[in-house]
N, C-alpha and C positions, 0 to 999 in steps of 0.2 A: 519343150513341147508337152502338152497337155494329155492325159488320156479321156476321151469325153465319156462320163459317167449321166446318162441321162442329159440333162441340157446341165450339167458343172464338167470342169475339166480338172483330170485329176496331174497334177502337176511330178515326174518323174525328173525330180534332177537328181544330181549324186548324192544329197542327203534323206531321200526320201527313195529308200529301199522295202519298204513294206507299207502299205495303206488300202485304207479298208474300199473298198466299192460296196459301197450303203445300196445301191439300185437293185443289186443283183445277192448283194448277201453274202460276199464272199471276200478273203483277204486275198490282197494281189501280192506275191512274191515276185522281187528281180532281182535274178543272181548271174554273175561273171563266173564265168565257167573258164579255166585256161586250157580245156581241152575241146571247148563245142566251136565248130564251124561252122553254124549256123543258126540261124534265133529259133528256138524252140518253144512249146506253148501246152503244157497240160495241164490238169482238172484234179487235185490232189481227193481220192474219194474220201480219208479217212478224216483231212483236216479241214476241208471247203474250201482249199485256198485257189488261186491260180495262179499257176507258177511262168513267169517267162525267164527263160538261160538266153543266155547273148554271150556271143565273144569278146574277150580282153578290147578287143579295139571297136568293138559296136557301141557306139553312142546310145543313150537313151532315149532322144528323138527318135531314130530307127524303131524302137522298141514301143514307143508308143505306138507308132503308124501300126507296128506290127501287129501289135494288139488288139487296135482298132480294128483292122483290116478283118478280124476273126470272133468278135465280141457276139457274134450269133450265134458261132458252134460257142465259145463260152457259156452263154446261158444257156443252149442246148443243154449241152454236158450239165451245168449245174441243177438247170430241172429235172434233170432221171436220177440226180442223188436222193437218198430217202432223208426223209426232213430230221432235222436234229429235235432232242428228246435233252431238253432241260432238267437238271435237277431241279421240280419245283412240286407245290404240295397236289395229289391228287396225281399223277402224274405214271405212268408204267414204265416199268422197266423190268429187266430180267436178274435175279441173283441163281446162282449158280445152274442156270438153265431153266430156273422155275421164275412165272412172270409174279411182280409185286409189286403193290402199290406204295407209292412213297407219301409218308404221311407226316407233316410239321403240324408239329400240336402246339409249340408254342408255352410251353413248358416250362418255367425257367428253375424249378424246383432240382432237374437234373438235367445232367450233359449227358448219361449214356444212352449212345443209339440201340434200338431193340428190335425184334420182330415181333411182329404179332400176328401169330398162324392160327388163328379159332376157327372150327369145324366149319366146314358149309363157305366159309369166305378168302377170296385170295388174300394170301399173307402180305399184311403192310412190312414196311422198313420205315419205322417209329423215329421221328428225327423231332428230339424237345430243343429247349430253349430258345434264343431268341431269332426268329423267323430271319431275320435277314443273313443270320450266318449260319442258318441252317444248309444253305449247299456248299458250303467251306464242311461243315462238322460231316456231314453225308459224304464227299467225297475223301476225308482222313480215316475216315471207318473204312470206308470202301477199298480203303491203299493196304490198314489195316488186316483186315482179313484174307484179301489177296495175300498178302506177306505170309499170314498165319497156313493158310492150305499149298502154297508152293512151300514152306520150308519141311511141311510133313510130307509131302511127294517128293520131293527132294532127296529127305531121310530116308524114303522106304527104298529109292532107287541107287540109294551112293553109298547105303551102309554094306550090303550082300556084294559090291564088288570093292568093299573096302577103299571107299574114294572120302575124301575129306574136300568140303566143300568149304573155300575162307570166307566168301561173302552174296546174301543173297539180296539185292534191291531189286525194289517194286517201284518203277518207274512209268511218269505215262506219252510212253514211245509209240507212235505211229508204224516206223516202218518195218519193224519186228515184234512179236510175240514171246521172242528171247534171244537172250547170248551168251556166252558165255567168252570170258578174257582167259586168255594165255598167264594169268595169274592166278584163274580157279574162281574167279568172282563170275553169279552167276546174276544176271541183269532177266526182270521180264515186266509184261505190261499188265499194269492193275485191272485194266478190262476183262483178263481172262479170269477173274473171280464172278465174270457175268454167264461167264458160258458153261455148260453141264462139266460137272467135275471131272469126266474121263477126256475131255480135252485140256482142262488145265494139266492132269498127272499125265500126258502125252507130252505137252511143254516140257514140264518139268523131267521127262524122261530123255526126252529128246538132249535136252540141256546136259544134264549129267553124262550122258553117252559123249558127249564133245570133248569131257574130261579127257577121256580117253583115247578118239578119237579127233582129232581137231578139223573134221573136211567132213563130205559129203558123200564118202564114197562106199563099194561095196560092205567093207567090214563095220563102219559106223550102222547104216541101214540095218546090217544081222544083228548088232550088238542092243538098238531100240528095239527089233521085235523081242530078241531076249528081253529085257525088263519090261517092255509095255507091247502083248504081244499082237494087243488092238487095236495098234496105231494105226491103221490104214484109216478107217472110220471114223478116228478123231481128226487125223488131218484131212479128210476128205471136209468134214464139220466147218474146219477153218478157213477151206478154201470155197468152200460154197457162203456160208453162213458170217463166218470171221466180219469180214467188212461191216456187218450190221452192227457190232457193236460199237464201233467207234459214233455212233450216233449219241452215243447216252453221254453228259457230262453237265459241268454247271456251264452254266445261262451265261457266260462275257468269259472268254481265254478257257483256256484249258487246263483239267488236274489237279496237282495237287502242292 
């Protein structure tokens, strides 16, 4: 069975686990769940996908129907997301909480990305050479300098309680802002080099605290006000704020 995308149907058999609905703007995920009892259906904010879970034994015709049956709260839902923000030239976006315009010069003289902050005018993020790979080179910078400002927060917060940190990746994950593995590798998301510096060093505080703490509980909580003692306000930041930046990235797929 078909899922009807405008007047096309979009065809759900067992090989075709992810496909795009062009109508509405959004990638359709279908995943087996061996724990769900029942078909499920929601609106991913950060990546615009829509996601339907079905039981081990639910057919994909089921999931069609079911789809269908709900394709107006669908585009509901996907109308109150805020529209995505391409890397493209002339274009806004925010670096480290300060708004900037992205500018492809088209340059081929140099590859390195620059800022240009002159008086009186919002600071560009300077992106040369050749225009079509200019949001591949704007998003490796961007992976870039996120890596460079979490491993200095990082430092400031793991050296005074003498923690040794083995590995830091800047990855561009959706469902967390960081992690940290029971190996001391410390994982987080390049987006937070968009948002004002004292929520990235709350990440990265938060992170280090895990070192030592591996849960969520009373002593972890005491141990982040210890090294970041204004966490309340940066993660208040994330939870209000957070979701807008998953808007910003390049124009087709995600990252880096």
């Amino acid at each position: 069975m078909g899922i009807m995308n405008g007047q096309r149907a979009i065809d759900l058999s067992s090989k075709s686990r992810s496909v795009r609905l062009e109508d509405i703007g959004a990638q359709l995920e279908v995943r087996r769940h061996p724990g769900a009892r029942r078909l499920t259906l929601r609106v991913s904010r950060t990546r615009r996908a829509v996601i339907v879970t079905l039981p081990l034994q639910c057919d994909l015709d089921e999931a069609g129907s079911f789809l269908n049956r709900h394709i107006d709260w669908v585009r509901a839902r996907l109308d109150s997301l805020p529209n995505h923000v391409p890397f493209e030239n002339a274009a806004a976006m925010p670096l480290r909480g300060i708004p900037h315009t992205i500018a492809f010069t088209g340059n081929k003289r140099t590859r390195v990305v620059s800022i240009d902050a002159r008086n009186g005018q919002r600071p560009s993020i300077v992106v040369p050479g050749d225009e079509s790979l200019a949001a591949n080179r704007l998003t490796r910078w961007l992976f870039d300098e996120a890596k460079r400002d979490l491993a200095a927060s990082v430092e400031k917060h793991a050296s005074p309680l003498s923690l040794q940190v083995k590995r830091i990746v800047v990855r561009d994950q959706t469902s967390r802002w960081g992690s940290c593995s029971t190996t001391g590798s410390l994982s987080f998301s390049w987006r937070l080099v968009l948002a004002p510096s004292f929520v990235l060093d709350y990440v990265a505080a938060h992170e280090v605290a895990h070192l030592v703490e591996m849960n969520h509980g009373p002593r972890f909580w005491t141990l982040v006000k210890k090294i970041c003692p204004e966490f309340e306000s940066a993660k208040q930041w994330l939870q209000v704020l957070g979701p807008d930046l998953h808007r910003y990235g390049p124009a087709h797929g995600r990252g880096h």
